[in-house]
C-alpha positions as CSV (number, residue, x, y, z in Angstrom):
1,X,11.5,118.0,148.2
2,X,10.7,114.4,147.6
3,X,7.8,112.6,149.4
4,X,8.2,109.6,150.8
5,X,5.6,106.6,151.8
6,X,4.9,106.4,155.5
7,X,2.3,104.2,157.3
8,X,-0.1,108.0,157.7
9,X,-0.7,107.0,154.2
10,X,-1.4,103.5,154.3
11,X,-4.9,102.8,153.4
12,X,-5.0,98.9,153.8
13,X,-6.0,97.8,150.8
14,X,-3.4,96.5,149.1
15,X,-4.5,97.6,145.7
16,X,-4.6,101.1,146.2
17,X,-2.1,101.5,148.4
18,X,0.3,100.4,145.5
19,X,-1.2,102.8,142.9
20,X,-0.5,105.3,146.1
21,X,3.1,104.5,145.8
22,X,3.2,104.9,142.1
23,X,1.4,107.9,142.5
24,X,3.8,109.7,145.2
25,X,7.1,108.0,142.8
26,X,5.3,110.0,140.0
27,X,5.5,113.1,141.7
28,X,9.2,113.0,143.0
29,X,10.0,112.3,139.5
30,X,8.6,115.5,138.6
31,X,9.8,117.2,141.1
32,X,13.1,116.1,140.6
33,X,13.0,116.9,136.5
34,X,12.0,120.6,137.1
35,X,14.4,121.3,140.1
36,X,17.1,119.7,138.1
37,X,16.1,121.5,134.9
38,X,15.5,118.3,133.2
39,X,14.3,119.5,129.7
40,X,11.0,120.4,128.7
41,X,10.4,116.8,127.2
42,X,11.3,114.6,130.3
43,X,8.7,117.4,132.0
44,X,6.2,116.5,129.8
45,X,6.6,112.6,129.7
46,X,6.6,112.7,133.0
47,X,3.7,114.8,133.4
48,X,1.7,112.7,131.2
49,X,2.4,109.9,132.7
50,X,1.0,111.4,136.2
51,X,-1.8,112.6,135.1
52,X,-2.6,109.1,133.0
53,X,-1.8,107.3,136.1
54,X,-3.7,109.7,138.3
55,X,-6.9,109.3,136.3
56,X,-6.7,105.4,136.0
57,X,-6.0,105.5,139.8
58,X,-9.5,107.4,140.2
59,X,-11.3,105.1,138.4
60,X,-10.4,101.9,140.0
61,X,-11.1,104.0,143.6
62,X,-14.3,105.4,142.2
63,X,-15.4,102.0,140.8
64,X,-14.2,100.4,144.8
65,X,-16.4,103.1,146.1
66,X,-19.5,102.2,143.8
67,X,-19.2,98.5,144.6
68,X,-19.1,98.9,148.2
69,X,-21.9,101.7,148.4
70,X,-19.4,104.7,149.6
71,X,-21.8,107.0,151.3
72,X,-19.9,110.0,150.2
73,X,-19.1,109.3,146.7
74,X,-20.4,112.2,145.3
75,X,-18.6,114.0,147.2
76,X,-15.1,112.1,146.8
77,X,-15.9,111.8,142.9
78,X,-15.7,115.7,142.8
79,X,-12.7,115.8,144.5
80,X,-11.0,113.6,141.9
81,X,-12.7,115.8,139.0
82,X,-11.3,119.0,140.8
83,X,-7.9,117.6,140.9
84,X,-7.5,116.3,137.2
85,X,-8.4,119.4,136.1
86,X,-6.1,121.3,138.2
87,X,-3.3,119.3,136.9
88,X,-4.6,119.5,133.6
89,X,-3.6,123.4,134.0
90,X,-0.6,123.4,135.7
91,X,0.7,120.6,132.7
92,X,-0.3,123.1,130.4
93,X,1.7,125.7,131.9
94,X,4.6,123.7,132.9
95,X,4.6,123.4,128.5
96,X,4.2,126.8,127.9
97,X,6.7,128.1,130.5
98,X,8.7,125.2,131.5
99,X,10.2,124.4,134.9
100,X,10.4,127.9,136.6
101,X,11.1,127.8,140.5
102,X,7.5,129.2,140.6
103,X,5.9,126.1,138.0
104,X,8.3,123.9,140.7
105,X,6.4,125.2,144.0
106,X,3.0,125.2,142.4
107,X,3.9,121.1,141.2
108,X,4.7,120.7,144.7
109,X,2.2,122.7,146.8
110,X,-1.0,122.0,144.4
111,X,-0.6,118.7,142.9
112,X,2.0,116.7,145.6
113,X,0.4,118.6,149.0
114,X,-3.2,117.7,147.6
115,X,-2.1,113.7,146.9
116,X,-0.6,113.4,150.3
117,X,-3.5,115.6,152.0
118,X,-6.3,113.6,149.8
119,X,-4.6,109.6,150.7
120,X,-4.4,110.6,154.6
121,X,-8.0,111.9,154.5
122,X,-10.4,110.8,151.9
123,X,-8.6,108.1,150.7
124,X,-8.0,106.4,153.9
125,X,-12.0,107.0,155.2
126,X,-12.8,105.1,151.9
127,X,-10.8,101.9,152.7
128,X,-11.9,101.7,155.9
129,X,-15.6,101.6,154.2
130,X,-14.3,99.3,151.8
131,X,-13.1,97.1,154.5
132,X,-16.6,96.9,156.7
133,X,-18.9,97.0,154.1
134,X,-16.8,93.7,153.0
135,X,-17.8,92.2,156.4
């Protein structure tokens, strides 16, 4: 199932929205290599590269929130930490077992369901902060 951008996601800031779309294009991409048993490798690169982007992505959103005084930061902070290490696991396992069906649903219910859930949430509460505090 491939994800597509939709204004729901839209955060308004034009620099994280981008790394948003980068974000959900690295995900289809994986997706797409373990349903079309793309070989372990191409799995790998492009799990890498998700969970490279993903943690660059939290630190310029972390470093927006610090700027602009997010009151929940902590909070949001954890989130991030939660996830990476999440994907940390699930890349781990993806090596060890490569792209089962079951490696396939937990790619897309743990790590493409909690990007899409996090953006239209969190994500979205934090530009609007980012927004007013610049005011």
């Amino acid at each position: 199932m491939a994800y597509a951008w939709n204004k729901n996601l839209e955060t308004g800031n034009a620099k994280i929205d981008a790394q948003h779309k980068e974000l959900i294009q690295a995900v289809n991409e994986l997706l797409d290599a373990c349903s079309s048993g793309k070989g372990r490798n191409k799995i790998e690169e492009t799990s890498k590269f998700l969970l490279d982007y993903t943690k660059r992505h939290f630190a310029d959103e972390e470093r927006l929130q610090i700027e602009s005084r997010y009151p929940d930061y902590i909070t949001h902070k954890k989130y991030h930490d939660d996830f990476v290490k999440e994907v940390n696991q699930i890349i781990a396992q993806l090596a060890a077992e490569g792209p089962t069906f079951i490696m396939l649903g937990k790619v897309n219910n743990t790590i493409a369901s909690w990007l899409i859930r996090h953006i239209s949430t969190e994500d979205v509460k934090v530009a609007t902060h980012i927004k007013n505090a610049g005011k």
